[in-house]
N, CA, C and O atoms as a DFTB+ gen file, in Angstrom:
464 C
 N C O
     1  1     -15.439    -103.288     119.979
     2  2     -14.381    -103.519     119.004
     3  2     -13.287    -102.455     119.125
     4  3     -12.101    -102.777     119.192
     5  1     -13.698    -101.189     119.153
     6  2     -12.893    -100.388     119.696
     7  2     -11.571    -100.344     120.527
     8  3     -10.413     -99.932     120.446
     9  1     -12.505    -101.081     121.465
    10  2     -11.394    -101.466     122.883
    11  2     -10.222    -102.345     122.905
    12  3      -9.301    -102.361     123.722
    13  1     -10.399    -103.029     121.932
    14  2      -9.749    -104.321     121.209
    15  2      -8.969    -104.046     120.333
    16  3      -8.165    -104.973     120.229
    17  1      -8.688    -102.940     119.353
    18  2      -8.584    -102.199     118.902
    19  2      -7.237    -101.391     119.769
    20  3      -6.032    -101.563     119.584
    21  1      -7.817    -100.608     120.609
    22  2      -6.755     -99.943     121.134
    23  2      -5.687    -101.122     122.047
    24  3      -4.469    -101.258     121.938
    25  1      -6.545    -101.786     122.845
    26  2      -5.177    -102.938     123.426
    27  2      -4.309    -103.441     122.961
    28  3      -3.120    -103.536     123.266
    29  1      -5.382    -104.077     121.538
    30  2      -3.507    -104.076     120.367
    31  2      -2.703    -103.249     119.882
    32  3      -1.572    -103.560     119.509
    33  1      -3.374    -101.636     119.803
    34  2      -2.226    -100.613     119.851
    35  2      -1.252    -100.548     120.662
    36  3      -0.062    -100.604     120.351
    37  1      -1.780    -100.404     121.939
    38  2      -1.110     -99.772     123.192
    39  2      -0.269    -100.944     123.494
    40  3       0.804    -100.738     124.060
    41  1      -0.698    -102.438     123.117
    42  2       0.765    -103.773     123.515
    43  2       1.465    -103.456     122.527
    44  3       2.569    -103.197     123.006
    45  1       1.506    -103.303     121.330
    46  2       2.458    -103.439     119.698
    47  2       3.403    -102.261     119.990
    48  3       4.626    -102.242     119.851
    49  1       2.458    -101.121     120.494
    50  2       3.298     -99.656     120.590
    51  2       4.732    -100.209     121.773
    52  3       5.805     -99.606     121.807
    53  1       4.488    -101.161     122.447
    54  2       5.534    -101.264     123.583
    55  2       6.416    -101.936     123.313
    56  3       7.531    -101.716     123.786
    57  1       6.104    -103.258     122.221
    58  2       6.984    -103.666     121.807
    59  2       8.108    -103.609     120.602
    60  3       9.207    -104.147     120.471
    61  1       7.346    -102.730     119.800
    62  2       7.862    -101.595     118.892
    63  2       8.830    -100.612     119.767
    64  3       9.861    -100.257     119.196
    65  1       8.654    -100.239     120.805
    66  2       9.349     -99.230     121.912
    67  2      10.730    -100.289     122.184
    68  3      11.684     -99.740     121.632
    69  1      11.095    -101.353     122.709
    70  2      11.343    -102.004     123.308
    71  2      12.625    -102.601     122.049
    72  3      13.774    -102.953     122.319
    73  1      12.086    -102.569     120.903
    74  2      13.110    -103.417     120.218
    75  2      13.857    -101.799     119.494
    76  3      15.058    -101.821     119.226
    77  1      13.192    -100.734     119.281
    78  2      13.761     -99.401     119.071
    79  2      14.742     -98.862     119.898
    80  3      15.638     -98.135     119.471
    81  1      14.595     -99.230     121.225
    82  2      15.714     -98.804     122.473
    83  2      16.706    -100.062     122.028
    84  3      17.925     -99.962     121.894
    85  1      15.920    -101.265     121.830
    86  2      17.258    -102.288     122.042
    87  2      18.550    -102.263     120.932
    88  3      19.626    -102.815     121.159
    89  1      18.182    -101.396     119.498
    90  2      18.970    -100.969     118.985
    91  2      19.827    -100.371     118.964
    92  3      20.776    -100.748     118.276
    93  1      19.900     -99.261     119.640
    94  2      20.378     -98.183     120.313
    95  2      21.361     -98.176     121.700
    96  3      22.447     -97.631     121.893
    97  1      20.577     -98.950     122.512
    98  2      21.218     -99.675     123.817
    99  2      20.896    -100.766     124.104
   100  3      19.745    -101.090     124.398
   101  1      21.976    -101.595     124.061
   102  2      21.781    -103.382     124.356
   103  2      21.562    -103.151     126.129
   104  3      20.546    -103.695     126.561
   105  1      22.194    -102.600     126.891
   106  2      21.946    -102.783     128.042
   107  2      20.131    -101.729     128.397
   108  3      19.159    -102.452     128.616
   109  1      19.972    -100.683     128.406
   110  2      18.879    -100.183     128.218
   111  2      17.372    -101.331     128.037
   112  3      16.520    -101.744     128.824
   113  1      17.743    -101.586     126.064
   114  2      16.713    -101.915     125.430
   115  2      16.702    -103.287     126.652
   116  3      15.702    -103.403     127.361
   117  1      17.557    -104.006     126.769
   118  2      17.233    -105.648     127.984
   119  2      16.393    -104.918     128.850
   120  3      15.281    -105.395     129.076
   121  1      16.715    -103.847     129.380
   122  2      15.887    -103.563     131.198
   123  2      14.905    -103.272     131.187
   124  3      14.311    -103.381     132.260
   125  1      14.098    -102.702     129.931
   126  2      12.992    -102.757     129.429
   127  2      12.399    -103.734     129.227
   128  3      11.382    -103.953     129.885
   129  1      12.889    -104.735     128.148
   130  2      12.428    -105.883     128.147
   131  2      12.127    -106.932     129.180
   132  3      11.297    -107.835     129.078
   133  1      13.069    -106.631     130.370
   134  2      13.125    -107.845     131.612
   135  2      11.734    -107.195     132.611
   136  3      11.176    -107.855     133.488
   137  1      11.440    -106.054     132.302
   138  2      10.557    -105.410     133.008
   139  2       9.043    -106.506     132.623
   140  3       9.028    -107.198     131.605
   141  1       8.082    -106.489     133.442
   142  2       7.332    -107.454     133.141
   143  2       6.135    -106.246     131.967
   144  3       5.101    -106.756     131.537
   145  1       6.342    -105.295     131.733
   146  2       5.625    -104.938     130.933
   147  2       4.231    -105.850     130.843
   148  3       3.189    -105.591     131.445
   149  1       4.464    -106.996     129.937
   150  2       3.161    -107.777     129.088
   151  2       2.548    -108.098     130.421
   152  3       1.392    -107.676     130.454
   153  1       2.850    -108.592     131.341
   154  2       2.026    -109.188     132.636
   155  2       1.237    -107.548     133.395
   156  3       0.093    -107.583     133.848
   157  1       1.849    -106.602     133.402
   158  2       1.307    -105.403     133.998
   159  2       0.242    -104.859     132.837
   160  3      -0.838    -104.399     133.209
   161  1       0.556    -104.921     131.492
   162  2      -0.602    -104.909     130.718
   163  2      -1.563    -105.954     130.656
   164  3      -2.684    -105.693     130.219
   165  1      -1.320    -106.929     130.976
   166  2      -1.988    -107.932     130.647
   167  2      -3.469    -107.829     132.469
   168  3      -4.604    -108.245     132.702
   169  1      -2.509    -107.107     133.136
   170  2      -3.305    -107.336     134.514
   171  2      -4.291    -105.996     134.573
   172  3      -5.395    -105.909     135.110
   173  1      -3.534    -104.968     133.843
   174  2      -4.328    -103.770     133.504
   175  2      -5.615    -103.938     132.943
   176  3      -6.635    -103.488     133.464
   177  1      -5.569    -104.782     131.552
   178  2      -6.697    -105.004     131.165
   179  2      -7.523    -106.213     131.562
   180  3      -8.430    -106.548     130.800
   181  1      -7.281    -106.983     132.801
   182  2      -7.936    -107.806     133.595
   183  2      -8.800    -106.976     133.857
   184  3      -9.876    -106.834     133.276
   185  1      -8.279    -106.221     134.974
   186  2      -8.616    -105.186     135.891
   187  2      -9.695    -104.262     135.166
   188  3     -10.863    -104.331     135.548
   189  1      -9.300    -103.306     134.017
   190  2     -10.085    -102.391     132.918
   191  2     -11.605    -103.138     133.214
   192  3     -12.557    -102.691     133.854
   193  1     -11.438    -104.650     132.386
   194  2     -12.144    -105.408     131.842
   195  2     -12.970    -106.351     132.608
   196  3     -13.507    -107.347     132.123
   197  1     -13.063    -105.843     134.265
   198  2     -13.536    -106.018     135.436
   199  2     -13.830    -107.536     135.600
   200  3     -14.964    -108.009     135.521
   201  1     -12.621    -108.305     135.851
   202  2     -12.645    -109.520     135.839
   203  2     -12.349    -109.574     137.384
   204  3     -11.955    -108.660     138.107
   205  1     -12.553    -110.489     137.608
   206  2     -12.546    -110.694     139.790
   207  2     -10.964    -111.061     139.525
   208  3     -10.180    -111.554     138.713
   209  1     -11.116    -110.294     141.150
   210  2      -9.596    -110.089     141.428
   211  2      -8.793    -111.341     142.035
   212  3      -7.627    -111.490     142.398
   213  1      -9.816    -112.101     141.993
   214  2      -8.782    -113.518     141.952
   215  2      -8.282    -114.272     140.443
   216  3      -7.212    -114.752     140.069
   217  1      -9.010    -114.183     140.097
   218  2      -8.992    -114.093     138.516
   219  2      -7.044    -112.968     138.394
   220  3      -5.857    -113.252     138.234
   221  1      -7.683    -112.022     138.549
   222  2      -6.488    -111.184     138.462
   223  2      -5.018    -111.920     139.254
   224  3      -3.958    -112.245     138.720
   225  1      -5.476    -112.030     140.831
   226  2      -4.233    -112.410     141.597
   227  2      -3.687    -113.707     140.821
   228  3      -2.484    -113.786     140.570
   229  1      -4.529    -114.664     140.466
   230  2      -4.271    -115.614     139.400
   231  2      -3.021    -115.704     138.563
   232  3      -1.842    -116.056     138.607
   233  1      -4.136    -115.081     137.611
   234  2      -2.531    -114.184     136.379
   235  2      -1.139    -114.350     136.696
   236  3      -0.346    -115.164     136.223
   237  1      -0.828    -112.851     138.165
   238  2       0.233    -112.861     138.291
   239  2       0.634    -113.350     139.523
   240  3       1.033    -112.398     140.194
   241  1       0.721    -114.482     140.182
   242  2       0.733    -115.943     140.618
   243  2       1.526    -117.078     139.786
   244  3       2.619    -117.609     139.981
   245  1       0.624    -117.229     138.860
   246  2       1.297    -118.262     137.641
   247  2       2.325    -117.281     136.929
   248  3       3.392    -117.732     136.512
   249  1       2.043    -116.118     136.809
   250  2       3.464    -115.313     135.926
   251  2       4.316    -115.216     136.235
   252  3       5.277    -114.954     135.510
   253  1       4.374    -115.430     137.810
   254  2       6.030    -115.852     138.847
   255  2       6.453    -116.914     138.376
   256  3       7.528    -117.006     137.783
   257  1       5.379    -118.184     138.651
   258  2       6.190    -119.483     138.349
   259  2       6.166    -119.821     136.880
   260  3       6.525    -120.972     136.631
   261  1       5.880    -119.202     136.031
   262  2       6.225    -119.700     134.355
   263  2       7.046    -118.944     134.301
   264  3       7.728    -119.284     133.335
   265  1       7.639    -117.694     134.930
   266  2       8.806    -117.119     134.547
   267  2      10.472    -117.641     134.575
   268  3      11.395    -117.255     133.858
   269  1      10.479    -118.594     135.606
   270  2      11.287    -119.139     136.438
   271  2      12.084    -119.982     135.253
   272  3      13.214    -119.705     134.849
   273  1      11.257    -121.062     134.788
   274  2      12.056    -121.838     134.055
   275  2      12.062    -121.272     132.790
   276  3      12.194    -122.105     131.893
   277  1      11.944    -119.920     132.373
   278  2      12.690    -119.847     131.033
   279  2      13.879    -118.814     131.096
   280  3      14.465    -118.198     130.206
   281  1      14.082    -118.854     132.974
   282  2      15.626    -118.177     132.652
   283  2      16.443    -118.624     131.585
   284  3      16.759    -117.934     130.615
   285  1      16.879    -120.160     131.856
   286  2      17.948    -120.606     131.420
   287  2      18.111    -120.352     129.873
   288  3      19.314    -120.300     129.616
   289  1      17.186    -120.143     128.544
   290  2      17.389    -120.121     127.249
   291  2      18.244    -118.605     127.082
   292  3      18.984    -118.241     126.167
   293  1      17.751    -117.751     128.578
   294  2      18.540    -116.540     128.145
   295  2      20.061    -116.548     128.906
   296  3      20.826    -115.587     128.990
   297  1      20.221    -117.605     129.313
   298  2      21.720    -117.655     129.738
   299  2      22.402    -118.893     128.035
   300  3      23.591    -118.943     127.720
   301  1      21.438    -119.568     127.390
   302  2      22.181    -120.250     126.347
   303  2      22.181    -119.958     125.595
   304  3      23.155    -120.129     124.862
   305  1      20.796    -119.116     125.099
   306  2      20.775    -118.192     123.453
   307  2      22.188    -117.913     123.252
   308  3      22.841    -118.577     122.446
   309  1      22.838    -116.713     124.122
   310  2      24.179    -116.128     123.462
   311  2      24.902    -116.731     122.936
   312  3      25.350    -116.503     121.812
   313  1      25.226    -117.842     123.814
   314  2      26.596    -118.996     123.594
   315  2      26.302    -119.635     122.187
   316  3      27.085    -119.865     121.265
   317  1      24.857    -119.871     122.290
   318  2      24.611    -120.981     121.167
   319  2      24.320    -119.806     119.420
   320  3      24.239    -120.327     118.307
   321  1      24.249    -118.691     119.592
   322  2      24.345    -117.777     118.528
   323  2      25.330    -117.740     117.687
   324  3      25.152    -117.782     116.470
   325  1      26.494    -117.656     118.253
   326  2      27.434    -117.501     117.056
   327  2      27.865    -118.849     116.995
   328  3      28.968    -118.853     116.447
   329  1      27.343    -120.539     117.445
   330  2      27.609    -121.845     116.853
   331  2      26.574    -122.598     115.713
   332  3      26.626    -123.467     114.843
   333  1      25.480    -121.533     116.409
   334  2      24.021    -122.077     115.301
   335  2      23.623    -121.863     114.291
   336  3      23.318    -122.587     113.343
   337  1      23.594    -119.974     114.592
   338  2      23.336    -118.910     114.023
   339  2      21.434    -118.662     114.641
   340  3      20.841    -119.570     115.224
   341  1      20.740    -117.191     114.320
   342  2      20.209    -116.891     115.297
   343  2      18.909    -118.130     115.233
   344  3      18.634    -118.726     116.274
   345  1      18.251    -118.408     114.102
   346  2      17.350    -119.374     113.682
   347  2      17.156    -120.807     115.177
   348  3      16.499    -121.021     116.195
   349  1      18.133    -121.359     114.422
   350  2      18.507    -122.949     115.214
   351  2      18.373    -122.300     116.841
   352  3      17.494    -122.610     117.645
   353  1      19.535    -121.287     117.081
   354  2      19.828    -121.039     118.309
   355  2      18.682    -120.294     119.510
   356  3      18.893    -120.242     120.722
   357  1      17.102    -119.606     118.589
   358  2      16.090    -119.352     118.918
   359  2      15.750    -121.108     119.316
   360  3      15.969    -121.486     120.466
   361  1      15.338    -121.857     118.515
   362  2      14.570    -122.756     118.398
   363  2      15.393    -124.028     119.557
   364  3      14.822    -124.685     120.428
   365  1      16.363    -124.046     119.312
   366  2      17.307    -124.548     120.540
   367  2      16.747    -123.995     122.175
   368  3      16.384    -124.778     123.053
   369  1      16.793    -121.989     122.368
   370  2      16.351    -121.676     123.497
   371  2      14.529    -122.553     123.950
   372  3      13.950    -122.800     125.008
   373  1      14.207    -122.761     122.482
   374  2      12.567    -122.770     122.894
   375  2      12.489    -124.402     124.040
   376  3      12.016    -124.682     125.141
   377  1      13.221    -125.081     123.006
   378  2      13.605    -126.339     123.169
   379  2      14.181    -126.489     124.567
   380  3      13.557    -127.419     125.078
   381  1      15.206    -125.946     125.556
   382  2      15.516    -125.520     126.150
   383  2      14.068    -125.176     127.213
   384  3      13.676    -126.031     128.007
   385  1      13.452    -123.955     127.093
   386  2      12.472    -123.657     127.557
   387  2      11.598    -124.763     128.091
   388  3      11.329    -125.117     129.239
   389  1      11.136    -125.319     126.566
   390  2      10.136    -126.508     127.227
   391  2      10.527    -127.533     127.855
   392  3       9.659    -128.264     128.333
   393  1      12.041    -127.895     128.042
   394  2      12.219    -128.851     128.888
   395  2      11.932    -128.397     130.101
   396  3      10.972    -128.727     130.796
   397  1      12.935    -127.490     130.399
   398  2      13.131    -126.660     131.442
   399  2      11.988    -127.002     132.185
   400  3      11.962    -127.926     132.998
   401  1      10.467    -125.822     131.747
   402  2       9.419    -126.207     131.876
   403  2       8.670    -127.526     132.936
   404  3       8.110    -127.668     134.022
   405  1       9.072    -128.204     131.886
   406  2       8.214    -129.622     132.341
   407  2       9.101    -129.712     133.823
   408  3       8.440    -129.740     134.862
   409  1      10.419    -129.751     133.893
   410  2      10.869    -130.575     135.025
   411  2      10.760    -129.661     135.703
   412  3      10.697    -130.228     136.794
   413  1      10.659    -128.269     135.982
   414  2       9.857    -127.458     136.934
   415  2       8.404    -128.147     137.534
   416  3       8.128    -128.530     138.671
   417  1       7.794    -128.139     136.575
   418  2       6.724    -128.312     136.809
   419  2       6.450    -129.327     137.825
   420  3       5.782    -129.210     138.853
   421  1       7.170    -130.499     137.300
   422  2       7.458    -131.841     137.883
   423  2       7.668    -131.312     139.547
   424  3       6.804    -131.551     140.390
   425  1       9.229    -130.396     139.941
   426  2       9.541    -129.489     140.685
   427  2       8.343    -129.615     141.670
   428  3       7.908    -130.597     142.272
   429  1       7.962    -128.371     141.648
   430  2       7.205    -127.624     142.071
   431  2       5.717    -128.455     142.467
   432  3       5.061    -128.003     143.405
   433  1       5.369    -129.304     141.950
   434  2       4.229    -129.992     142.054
   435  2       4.104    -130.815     143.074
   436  3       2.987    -131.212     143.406
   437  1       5.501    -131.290     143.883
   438  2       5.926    -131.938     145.180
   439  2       5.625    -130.790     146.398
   440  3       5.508    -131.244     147.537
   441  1       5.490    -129.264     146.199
   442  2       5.082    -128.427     146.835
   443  2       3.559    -127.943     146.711
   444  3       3.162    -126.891     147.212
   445  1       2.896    -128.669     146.117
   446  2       1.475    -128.254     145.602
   447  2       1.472    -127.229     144.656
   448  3       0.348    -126.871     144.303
   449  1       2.418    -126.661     144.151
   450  2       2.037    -126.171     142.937
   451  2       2.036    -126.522     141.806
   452  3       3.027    -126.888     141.175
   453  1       0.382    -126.420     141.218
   454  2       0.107    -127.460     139.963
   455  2       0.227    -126.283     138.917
   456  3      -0.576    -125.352     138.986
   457  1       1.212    -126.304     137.949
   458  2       1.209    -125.451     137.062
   459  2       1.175    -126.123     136.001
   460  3       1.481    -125.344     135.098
   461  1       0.921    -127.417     135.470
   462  2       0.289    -128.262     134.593
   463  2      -1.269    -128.531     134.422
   464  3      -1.669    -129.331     133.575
């Protein structure tokens, strides 16, 4: 329990870090954020938590290709912020996202990659 315990420290502490810089510096706090952080923690405690390293290569495999299609909500969020306001214009990017998504998926699945 312990251990569980600290992993949710040590992720919260980063993202607490992350929105504290982004206050401060919009360009900064982004380069932090674009950093894959959650996937390098997330592979850390694969790894910690001695899971096989395909298991691991796994992970970040699929964390390339799910990354891909949610560029685009961060090229429309902005635009759509000051027409929506931030609410709608989140829920718009998500919307956005999951299309995105699928027709990747669709994409990519003509190359054998099944990410569905």
């Amino acid at each position: 329990m312990g251990w569980l315990i600290t992993k949710y420290i040590l992720t919260a502490a980063i993202v607490v870090l992350v929105s504290e810089v982004a206050k401060r510096s919009d360009k900064l706090g982004a380069l932090i954020a674009a950093l894959p952080l959650v996937t390098v923690l997330a592979l850390i405690w694969l790894h910690v938590e001695n899971q096989p390293q395909q298991k691991i290569a796994n992970h970040a495999w699929y964390t390339f290709w799910y990354v891909v299609p949610t560029l685009p909500m961060f090229l429309v969020f902005p635009s759509l912020l000051s027409r929506l306001g931030f609410w709608l214009a989140l829920f718009a990017g998500v919307v956005i996202t999951l299309i995105s998504f699928g027709l990747f998926a669709l994409f990519v699945k003509r190359f054998g990659i099944e990410l569905l």
